[in-house]
N, C-alpha and C positions, 0 to 999 in steps of 0.2 A: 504494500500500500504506500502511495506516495505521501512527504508531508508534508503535503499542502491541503491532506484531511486529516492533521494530527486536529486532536482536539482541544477545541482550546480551555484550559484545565489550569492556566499559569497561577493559579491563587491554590492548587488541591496541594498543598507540600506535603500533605502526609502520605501519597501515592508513590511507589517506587515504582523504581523503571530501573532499566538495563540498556544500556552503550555496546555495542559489539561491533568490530570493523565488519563492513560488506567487501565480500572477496569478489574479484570482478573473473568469476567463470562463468557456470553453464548450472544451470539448474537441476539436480538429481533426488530422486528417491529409491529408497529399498523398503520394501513389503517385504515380511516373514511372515507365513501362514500356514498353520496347520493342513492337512488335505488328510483324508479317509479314504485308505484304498479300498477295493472289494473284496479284502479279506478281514477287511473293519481294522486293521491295522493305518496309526496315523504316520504320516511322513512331513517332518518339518519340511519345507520348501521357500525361497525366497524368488524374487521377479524386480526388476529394474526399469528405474522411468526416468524421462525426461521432463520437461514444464509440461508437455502435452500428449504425450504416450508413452506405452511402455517398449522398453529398447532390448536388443541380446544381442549377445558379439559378433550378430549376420547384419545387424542393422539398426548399429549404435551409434551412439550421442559422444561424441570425442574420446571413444574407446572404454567409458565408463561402465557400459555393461560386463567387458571384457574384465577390464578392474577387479570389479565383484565377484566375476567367477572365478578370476584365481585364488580369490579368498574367502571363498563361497563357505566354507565349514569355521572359518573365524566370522565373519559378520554372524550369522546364523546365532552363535551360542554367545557371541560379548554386547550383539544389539539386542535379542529377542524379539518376540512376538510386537506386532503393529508397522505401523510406515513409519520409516525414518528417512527425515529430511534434511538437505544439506547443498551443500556447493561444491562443484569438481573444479577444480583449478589445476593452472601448472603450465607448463611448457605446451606451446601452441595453441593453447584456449583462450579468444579476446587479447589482454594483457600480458596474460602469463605470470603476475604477480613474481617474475623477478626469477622463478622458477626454473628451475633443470628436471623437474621431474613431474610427478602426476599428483595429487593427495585431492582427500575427500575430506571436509571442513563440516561436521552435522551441525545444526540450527542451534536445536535446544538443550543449552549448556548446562543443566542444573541434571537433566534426563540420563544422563550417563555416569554419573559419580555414583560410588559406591556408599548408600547410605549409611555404613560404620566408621570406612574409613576416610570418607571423600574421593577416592582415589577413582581413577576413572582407567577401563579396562578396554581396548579400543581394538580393532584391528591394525596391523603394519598400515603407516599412512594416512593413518583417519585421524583428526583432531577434531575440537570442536572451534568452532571461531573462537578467538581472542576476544576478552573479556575487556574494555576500555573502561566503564565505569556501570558500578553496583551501588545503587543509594537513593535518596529521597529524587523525587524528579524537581529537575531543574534546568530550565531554558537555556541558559549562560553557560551551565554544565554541558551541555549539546555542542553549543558554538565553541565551548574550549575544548573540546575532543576533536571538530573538525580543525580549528586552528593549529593542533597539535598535530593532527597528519598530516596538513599542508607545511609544516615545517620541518619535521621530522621523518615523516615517509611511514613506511608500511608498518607497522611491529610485528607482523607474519615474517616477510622478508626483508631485515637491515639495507637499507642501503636501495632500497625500491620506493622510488622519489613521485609514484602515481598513483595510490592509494584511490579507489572510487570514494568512499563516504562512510558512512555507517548506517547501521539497521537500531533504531530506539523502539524498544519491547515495553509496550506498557498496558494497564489493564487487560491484557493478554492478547494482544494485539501489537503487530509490527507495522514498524515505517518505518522507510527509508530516507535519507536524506543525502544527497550526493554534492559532488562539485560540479556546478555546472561547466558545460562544455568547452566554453569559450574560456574557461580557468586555464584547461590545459591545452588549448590551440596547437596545432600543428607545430607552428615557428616555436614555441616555449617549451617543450617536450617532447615531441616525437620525432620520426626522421627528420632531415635536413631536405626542404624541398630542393628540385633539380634548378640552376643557376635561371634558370629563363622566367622557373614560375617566378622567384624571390622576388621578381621586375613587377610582377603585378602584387600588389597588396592589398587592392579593395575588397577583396573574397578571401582573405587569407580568415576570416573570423569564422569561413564556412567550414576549414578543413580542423575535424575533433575528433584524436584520434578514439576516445572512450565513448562515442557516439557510434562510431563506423566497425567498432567491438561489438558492442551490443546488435547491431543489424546480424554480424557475423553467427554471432554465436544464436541465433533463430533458426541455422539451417545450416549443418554439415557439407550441406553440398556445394554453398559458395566456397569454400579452399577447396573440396574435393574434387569438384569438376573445372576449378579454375585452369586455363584462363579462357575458359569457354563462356566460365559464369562472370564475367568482366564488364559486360552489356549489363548484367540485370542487378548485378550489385552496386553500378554505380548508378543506374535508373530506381533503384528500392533506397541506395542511401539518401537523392534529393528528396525522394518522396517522403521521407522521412524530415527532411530540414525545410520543408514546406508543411506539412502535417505539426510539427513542432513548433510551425512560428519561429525559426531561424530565419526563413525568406518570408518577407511580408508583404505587403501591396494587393492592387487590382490583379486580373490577370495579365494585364498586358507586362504590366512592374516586375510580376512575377516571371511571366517568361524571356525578358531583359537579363534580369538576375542570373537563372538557369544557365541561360545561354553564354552569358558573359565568365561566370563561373566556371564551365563545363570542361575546358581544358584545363585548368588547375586541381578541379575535382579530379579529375581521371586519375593523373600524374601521382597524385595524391593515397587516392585507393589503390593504384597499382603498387606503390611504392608498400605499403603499408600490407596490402594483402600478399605480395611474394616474399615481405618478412615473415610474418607467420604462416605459409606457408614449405619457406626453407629451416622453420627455426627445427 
């Protein structure tokens, strides 16, 4: 949920809430469920999903089905029974959060500690998000956590200077709160445009590389069929900075804009998508 329908609550201070970084991957689940064969014997089983269906290692979501199954008898006995929710990050998803490898980040941080000793028992590679702040809610509290990773960087990965935002948990309910786009602009953090684009800078506010992530990570098939999918990622990213109120005006304003931008965009998503496609 975005927060711009947190609630406005700023007088409840006896309300706790939760601070936790947003990992900029891909959206994953795991179901564990009992089944009943017809020998009336049960067989624990588990099943793997994305934001929007469920995936396996013939026709998976950044290989996160696959993930699972090789640790198919550890998730099974240290998550147990229900769906459990979380974020895959790591090397070639979106960002990549600074990563060299793959991990699986679950939601709900209190859900997995062990109620004697606190200690939390997890599979190789699973963490839960990082914990930024536990305590009374507080507004000021919010914007000093984002200031703090806009200075600091990731506390997932040291030294990872593009942290998305954070997720604030409260009356049982999440929002999110990010940096907007234009924060981390092409020219301020991501590649280096090519010498010709640098010349033009009136559009330079359109190229975001944590915008044109999020497009990415909607569908496996833009890196996997690139550079076929090159046409329609960068026709689904304007759609997207039009849709968002990044290009605004009549239509006519709007397809001035488009068009005048269009070779910068390109340069831009080529550049950025055969990184994360080489990484």
């Amino acid at each position: 949920m975005d927060f711009k329908e947190f609630p406005k609550i700023e007088k409840l201070t006896s309300v706790n809430m939760l601070i936790t970084l947003k990992i900029h991957g891909t959206n994953a689940s795991i179901a564990i469920y009992d089944e009943t064969q017809e020998d009336g014997s049960i067989v624990r089983k588990l099943k793997t999903g994305s934001r929007t269906k469920w995936v396996t290692p013939d026709n998976d979501n950044y290989g996160f089905a696959r993930f699972v199954q090789e640790r198919k008898d550890e998730f099974i006995e240290k998550l147990g029974l229900g769906v459990h929710y979380g974020e895959f990050y790591g090397l070639g998803i979106n960002s990549g959060e600074g990563m060299k490898t793959k991990q699986l980040a679950l939601f709900d941080v209190n859900r997995y500690n062990n109620k004697e000793t606190g200690i939390q028992s997890l599979p190789p590679q699973v963490i839960t998000v990082p914990v930024l702040y536990q305590g009374p809610f507080s507004l000021e509290k919010i914007e000093e956590m984002m200031a703090e990773l806009k200075e600091k960087g990731s506390p997932l990965v040291p030294g990872f200077m593009r942290p998305e935002g954070v997720v604030v948990t409260i009356l049982g309910k999440r929002f999110k709160k990010v940096f907007d786009a234009e924060e981390t602009a092409w020219k301020q953090g991501g590649p280096k445009a090519p010498k010709e684009a640098r010349l033009v800078t009136d559009y330079g506010y359109l190229l975001q590389p944590i915008r044109l992530e999020k497009l990415l990570s909607r569908d496996e098939a833009y890196i996997r069929d690139y550079p076929k999918s090159l046409g329609n990622i960068t026709k689904d990213y304007t759609n997207d900075l039009i849709s968002e109120g990044q290009i605004i005006g009549d239509a006519d304003e709007i397809k001035a804009i488009t068009k005048g931008a269009a070779g910068q965009i390109f340069k831009f998503i080529k550049t950025v998508v055969e990184e994360v496609k080489n990484a």
